[in-house]
TITI-77224 format. One line per field, with one value per residue (C-alpha): residue number from 1; x, y, z. Coordinates in pm, 1 decimal. Layout:
% TITI-77224
nr = NUM, ...
x = X, ...
y = Y, ...
z = Z, ...
END
This chain:
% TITI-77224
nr = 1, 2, 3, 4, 5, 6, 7, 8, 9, 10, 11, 12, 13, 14, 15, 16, 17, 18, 19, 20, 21, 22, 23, 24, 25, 26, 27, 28, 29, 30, 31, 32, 33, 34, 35, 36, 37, 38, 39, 40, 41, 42, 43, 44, 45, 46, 47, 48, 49, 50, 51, 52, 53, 54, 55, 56, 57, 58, 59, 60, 61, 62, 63, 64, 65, 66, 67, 68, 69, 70, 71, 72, 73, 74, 75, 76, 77, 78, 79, 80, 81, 82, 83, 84, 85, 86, 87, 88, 89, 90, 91, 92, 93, 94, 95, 96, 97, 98, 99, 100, 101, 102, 103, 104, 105, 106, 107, 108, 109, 110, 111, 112, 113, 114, 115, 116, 117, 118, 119, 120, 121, 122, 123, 124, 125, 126, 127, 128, 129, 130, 131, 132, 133, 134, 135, 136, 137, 138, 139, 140, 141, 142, 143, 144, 145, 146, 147, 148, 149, 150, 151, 152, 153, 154, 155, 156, 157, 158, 159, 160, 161, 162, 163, 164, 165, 166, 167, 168, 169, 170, 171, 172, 173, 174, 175, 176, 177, 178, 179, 180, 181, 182, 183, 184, 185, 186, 187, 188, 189, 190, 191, 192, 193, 194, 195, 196, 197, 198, 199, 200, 201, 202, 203, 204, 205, 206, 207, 208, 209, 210, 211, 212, 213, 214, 215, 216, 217, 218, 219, 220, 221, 222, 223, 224, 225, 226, 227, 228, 229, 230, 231, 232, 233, 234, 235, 236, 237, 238, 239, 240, 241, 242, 243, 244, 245, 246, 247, 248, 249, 250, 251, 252, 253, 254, 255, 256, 257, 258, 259, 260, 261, 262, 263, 264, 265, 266, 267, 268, 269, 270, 271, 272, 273, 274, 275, 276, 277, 278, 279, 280, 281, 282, 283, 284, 285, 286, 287, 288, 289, 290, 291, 292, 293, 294, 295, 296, 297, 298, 299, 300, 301, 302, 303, 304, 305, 306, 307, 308, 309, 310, 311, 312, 313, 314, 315, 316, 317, 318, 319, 320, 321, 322, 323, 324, 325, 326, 327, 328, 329, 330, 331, 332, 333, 334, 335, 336, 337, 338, 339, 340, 341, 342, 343, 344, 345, 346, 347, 348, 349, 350, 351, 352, 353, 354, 355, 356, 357, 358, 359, 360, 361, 362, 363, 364, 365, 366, 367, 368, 369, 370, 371, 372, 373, 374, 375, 376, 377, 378, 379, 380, 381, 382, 383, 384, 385, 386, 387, 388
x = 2284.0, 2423.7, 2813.9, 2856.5, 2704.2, 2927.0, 3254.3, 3141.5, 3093.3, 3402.9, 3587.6, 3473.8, 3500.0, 3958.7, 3955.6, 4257.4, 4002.6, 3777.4, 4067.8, 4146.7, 3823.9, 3798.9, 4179.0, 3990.3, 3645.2, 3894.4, 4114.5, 3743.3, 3637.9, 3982.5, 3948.5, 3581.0, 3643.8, 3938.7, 3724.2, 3431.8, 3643.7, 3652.1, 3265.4, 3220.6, 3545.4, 3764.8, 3573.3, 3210.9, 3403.6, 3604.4, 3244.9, 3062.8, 3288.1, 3517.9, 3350.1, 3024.4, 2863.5, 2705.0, 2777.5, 2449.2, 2366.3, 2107.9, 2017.5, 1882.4, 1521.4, 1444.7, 1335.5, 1467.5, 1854.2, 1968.7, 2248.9, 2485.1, 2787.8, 2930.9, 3147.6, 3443.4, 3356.5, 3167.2, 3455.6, 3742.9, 3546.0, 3478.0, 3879.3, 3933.3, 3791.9, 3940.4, 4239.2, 4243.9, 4035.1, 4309.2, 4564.4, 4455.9, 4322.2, 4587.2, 4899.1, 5109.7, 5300.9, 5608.6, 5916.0, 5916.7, 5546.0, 5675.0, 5719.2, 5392.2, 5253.1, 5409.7, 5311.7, 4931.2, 4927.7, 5056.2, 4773.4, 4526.3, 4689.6, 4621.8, 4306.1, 4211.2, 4401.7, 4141.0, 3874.7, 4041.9, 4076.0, 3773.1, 3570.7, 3793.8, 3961.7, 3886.6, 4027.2, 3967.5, 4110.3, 4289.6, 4294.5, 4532.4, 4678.0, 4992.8, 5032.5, 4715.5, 4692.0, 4477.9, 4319.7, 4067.7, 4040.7, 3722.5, 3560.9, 3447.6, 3246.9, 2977.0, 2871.3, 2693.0, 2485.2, 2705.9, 2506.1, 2756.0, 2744.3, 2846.7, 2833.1, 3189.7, 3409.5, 3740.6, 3580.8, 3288.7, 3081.6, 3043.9, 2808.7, 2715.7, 2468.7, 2583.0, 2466.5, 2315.4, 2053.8, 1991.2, 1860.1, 1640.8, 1388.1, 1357.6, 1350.9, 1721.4, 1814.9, 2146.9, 2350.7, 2499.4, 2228.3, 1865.6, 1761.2, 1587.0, 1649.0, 1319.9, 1417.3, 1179.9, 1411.0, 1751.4, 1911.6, 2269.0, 2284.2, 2083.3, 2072.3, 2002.2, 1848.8, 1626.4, 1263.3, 1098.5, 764.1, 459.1, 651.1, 522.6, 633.3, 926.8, 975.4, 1155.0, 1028.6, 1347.5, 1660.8, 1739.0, 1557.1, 1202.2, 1365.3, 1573.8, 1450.0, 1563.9, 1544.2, 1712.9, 1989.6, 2152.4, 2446.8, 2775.0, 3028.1, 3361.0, 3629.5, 3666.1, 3319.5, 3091.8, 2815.3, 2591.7, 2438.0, 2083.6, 1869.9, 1559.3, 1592.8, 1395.2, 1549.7, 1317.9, 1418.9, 1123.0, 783.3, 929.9, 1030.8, 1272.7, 1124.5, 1271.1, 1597.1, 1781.2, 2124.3, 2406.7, 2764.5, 2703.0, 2534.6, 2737.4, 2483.9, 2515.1, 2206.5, 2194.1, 1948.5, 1913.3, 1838.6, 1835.9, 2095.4, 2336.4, 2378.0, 2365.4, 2470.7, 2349.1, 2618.1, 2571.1, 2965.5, 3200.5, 3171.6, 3452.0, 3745.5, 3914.6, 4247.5, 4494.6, 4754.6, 4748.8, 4926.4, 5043.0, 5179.2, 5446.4, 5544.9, 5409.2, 5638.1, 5493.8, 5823.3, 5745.7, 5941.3, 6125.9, 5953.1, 5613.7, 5294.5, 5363.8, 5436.4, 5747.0, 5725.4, 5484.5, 5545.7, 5403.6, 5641.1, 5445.0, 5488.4, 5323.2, 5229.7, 5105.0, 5053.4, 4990.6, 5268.5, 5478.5, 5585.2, 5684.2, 5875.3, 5862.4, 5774.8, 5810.8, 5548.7, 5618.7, 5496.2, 5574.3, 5682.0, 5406.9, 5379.9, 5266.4, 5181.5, 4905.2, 4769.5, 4743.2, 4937.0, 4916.9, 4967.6, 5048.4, 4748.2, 4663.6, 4708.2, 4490.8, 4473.1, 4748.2, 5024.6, 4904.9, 4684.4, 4753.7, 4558.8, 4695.3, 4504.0, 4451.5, 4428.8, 4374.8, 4430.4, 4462.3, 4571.9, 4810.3, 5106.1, 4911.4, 4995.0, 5393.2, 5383.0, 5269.1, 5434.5, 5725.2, 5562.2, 5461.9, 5786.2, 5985.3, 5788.2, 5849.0, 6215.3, 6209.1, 5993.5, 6214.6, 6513.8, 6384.6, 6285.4, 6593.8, 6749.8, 6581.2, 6657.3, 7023.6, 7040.9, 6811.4, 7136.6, 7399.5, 7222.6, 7180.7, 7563.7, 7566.9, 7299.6, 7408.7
y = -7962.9, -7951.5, -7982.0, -7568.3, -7523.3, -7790.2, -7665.8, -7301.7, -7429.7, -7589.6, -7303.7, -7108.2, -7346.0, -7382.4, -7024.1, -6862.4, -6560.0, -6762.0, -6822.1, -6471.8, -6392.2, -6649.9, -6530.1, -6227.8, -6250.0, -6509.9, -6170.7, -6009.8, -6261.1, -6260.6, -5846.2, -5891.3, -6187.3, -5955.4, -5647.8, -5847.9, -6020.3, -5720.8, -5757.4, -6158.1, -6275.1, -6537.5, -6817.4, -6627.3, -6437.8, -6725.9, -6936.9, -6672.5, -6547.4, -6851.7, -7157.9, -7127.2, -7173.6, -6814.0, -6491.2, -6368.7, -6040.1, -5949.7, -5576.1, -5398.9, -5383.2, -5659.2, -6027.5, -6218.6, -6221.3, -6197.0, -6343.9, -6110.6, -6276.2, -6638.8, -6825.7, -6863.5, -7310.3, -7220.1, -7025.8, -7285.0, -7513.7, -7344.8, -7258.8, -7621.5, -7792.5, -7506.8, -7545.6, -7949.0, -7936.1, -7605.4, -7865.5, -8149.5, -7954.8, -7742.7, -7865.5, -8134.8, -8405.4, -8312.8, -8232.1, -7893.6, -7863.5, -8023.3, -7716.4, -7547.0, -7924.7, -7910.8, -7533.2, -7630.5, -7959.0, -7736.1, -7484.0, -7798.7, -7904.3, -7575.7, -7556.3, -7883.2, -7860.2, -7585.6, -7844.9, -8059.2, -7786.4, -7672.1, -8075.8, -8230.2, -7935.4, -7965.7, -7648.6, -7747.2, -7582.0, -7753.3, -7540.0, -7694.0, -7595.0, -7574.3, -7951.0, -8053.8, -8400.9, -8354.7, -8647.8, -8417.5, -8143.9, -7923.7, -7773.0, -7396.3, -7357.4, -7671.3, -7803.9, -8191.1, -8262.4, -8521.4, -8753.8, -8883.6, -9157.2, -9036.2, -9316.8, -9452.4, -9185.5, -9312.8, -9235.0, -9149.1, -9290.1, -9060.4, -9075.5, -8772.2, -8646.7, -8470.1, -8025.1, -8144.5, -8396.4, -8128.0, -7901.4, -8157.1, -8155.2, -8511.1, -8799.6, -8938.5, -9229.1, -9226.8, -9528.3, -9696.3, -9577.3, -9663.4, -9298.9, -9141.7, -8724.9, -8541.0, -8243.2, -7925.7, -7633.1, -7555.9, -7233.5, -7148.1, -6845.9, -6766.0, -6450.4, -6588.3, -6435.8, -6465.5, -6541.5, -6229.1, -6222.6, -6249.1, -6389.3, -6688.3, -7059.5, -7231.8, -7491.3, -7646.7, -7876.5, -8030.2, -7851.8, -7511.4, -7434.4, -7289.2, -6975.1, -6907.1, -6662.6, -6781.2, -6533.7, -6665.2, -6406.1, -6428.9, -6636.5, -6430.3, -6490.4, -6269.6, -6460.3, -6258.7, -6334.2, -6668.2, -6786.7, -6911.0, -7203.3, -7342.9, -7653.5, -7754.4, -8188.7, -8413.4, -8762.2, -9062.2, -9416.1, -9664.5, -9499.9, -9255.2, -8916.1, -8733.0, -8395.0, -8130.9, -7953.6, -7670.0, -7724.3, -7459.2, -7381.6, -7079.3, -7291.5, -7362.3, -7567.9, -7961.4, -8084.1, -8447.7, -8717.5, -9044.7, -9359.9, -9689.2, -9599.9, -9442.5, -9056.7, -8902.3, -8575.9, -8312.1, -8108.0, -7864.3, -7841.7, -7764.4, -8095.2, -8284.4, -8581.9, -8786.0, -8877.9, -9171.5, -8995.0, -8764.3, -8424.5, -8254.5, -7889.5, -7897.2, -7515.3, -7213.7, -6926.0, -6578.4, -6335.4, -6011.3, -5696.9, -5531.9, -5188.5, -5289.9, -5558.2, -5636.5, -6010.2, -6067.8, -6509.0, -6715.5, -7119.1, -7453.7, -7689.0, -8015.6, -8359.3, -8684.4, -8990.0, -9196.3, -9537.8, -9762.9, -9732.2, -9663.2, -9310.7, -9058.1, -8724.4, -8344.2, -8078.4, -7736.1, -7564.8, -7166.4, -6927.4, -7069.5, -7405.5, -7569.8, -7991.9, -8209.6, -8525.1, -8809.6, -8560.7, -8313.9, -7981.3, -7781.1, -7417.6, -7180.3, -6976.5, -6783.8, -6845.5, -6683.8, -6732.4, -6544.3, -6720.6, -7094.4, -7160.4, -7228.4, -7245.3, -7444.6, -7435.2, -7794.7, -7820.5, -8127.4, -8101.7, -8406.8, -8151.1, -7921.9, -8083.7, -7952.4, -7600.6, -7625.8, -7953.0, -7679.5, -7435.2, -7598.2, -7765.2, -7446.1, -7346.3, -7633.1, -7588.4, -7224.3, -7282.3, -7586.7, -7386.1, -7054.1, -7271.9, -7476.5, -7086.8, -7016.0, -7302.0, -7255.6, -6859.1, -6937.0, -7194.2, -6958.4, -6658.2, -6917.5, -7015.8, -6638.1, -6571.2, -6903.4, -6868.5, -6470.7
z = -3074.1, -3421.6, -3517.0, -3530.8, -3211.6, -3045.3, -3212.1, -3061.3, -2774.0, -2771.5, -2908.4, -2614.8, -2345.8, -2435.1, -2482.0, -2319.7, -2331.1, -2054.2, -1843.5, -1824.4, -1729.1, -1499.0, -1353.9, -1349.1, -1155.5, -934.9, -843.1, -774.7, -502.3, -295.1, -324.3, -189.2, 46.6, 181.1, 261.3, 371.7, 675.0, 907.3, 952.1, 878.0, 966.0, 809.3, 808.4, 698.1, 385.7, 268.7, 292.6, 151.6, -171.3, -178.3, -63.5, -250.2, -605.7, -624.6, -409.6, -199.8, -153.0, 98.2, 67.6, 445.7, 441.4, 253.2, 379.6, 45.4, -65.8, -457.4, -646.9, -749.7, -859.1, -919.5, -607.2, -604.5, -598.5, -935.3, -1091.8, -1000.6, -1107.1, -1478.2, -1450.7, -1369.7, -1725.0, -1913.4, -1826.5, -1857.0, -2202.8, -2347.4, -2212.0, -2408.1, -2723.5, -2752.0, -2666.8, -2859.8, -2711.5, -2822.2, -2610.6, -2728.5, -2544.3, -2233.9, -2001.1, -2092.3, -2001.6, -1636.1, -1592.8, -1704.4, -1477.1, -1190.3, -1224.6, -1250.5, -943.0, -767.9, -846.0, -728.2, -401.0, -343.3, -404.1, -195.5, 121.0, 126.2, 110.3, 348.2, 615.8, 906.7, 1199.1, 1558.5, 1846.2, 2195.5, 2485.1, 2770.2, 3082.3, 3160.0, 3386.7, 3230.8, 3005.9, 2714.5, 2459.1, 2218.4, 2022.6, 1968.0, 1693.7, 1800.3, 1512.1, 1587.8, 1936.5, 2031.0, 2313.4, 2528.3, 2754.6, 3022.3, 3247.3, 3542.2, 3816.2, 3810.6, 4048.5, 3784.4, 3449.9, 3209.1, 2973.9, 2699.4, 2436.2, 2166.4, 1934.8, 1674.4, 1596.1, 1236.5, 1434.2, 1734.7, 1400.4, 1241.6, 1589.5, 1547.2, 1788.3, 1818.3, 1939.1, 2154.9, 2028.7, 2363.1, 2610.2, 2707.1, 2535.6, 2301.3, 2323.4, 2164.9, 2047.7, 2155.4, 2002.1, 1938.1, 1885.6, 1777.9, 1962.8, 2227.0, 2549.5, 2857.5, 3176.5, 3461.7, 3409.9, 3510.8, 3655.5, 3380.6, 3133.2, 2972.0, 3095.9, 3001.0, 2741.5, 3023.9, 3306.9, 3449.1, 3633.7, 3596.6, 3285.3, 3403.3, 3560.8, 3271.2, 2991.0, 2654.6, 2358.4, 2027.1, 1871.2, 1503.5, 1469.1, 1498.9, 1192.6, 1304.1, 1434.2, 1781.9, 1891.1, 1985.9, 1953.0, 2292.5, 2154.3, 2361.1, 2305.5, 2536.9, 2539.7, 2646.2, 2735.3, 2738.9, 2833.6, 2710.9, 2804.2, 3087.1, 2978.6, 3255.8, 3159.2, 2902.1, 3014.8, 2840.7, 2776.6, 2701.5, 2744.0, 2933.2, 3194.7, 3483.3, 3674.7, 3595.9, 3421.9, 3555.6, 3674.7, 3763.0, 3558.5, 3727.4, 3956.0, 3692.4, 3702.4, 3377.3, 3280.6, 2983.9, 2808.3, 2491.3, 2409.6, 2146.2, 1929.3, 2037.9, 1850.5, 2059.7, 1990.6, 2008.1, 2198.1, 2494.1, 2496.7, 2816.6, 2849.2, 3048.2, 3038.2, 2871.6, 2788.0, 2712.7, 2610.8, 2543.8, 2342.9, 2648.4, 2820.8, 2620.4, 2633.6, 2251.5, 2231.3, 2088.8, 2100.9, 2303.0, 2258.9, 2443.1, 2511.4, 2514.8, 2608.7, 2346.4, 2468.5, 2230.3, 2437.2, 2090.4, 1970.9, 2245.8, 2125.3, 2384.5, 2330.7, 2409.3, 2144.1, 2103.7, 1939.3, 1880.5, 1593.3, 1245.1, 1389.9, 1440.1, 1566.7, 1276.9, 1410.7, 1252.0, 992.2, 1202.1, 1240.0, 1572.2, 1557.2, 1849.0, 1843.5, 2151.3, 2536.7, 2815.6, 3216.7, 3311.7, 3100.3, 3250.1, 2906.2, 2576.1, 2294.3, 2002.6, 1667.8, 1501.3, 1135.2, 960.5, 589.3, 342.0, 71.4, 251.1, 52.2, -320.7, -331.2, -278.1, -564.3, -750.8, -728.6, -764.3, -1090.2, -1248.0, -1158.9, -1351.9, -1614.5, -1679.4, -1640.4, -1900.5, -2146.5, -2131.2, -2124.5, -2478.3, -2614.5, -2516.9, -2682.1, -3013.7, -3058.3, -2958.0, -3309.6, -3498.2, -3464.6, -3498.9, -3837.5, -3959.7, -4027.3, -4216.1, -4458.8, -4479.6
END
């Protein structure tokens, strides 16, 4: 590349021109990712315009999609390096520059808190009753198989796999147990009913899996519905298999057997953390507006136990006061059964502090750059009358 086409490219790269148009096609893909949420909810539109290097479009009728548009990960990314090369290129260090040099490193900042969300976020969800001590979370949006020693009446053994290796169909070994699980299909959403006569066997050899029909669906993106997730497994300890079983949440019969004299049991769940403390709901309060159903407040007031460190206090947790506690932040989501659930919404977010820093730096360094512009046209009219 010669020393012209570099400089162009340089030229173009610092333009304040790009960052409009960046600003721009930016102000395209929150319009779009708005819109697109009533039919692919929150999650699916922010993953599909926001989250993602180029925007898919996948017209009806046809079995291939086409890209139509850069993501928004592409564009912030583009926005990103312009605005840190314009910064460097452009600016002097001088303290005349010094508020445009906090507003730019607040934009930076923005950008890569963005970055920052969408890497390392994680959203889980705990639902608790109201009396009931809790000690995980769960992540609605992925499942794991848990394999569960069952023998001891005071406690389980619980050991997981997690959704990516149910996809792969490989052989997995289950660290901490005598098994291997083969995989022999896994669906993320799945119908379930009754084998009817004629129809073809089952995948399935072992519990109640031969007389259920299992036809695979496509996944579900909006945030009011779920998926039904469905695997068939087959665990094998040495040379003896214990037949293939299918495994869902919408099961309610226990898929367990026997292995020298320990009772295991097969779960397809919500992929589970387990946490250092235990939370217990202690009440539940549902208020609503009076004469009408419309939910005026609805708040959990829980009780922490952390037993490492000793810590033990009550919380309230209510709409727009949420309970931050280790890195994570629970929200007062939803609540169900009558008033006696709650479901508290559990974000964990390493960069949830980078959007107020700045703000509050773009901020200060508008306010220091109109105040030094201010400054400077306040000695330019005190000098007029004097060289008049």
């Amino acid at each position: 590349m010669t020393n012209s086409k570099v400089a162009s490219f340089w030229n173009v790269l610092t333009s304040l021109k790009l960052a409009i148009v960046l600003l721009a096609m930016m102000m395209a893909l929150v319009v779009a990712c708005t819109l697109a949420q009533v039919d692919m909810g929150t999650n699916g539109a922010v993953n599909h315009f926001m989250r993602s290097f180029i925007v898919w479009w996948h017209p009806p009728g046809f079995a291939y999609s086409f890209p139509v548009f850069p993501g928004g990960t592409t564009v912030g990314l583009v926005l990103g390096i312009n605005l840190i090369t314009a910064q460097f290129r452009r600016l002097t260090l001088s303290w005349s520059k010094s508020g445009l040099w906090i507003t730019h490193a607040g934009l930076i900042l923005l950008v890569a808190g963005e970055f920052v969300s969408a890497m390392f976020q994680v959203d889980a969800q705990m639902a608790i009753e109201q009396g009931e001590t809790v000690t995980y979370i769960e992540r609605p949006k992925e499942v794991e198989l848990a394999v569960l020693d069952t023998t001891d009446a005071k406690f389980d053994d619980v050991y997981s796999v997690p959704q990516a290796l149910l996809r792969s169909g490989a052989s997995i070994p289950v660290t901490g147990t005598p098994f291997t699980i083969k995989m022999h299909g896994f669906y993320q959403n799945a119908e379930m009913g009754n084998r009817g006569d004629g129809a073809p066997p089952s995948i399935a050899t072992a519990g109640i899996g031969p007389s259920v029909a299992v036809k695979e669906k496509a996944a579900v993106t909006s945030d009011e519905a779920t998926n039904s997730p469905a695997a068939f497994v087959e665990p094998v300890a040495g040379a003896k298999s214990y037949g293939t079983w299918l495994v869902s949440p919408i099961l309610g019969a226990p898929q367990q057997f026997i292995h020298e004299g320990h009772t295991y049991v097969l779960q397809l769940r919500p992929r589970r953390e387990y946490l250092d403390y235990a939370m217990t709901l202690k009440k539940f309060s549902h208020d609503v507006y009076p004469g009408t159903d419309i939910p005026k407040n609805f708040s959990s007031l829980v009780h922490l136990d952390n037993k490492t460190t000793g810590e033990q206090r009550d919380a309230l947790i209510f709409m727009n006061q949420p309970l931050r506690y280790q890195g994570k932040t629970f929200y007062q989501a939803s609540f169900g059964k009558n008033d006696t659930l709650s479901i508290l919404q559990v974000v964990q977010n390493p960069g949830w502090l980078l959007p107020y820093i700045s703000c509050a730096l773009v901020t200060l360094g508008l306010l220091i750059h109109f105040a030094i512009v201010l400054g400077r046209s306040q000695k330019k009219r005190r000098k007029a009358p004097e060289a008049a």
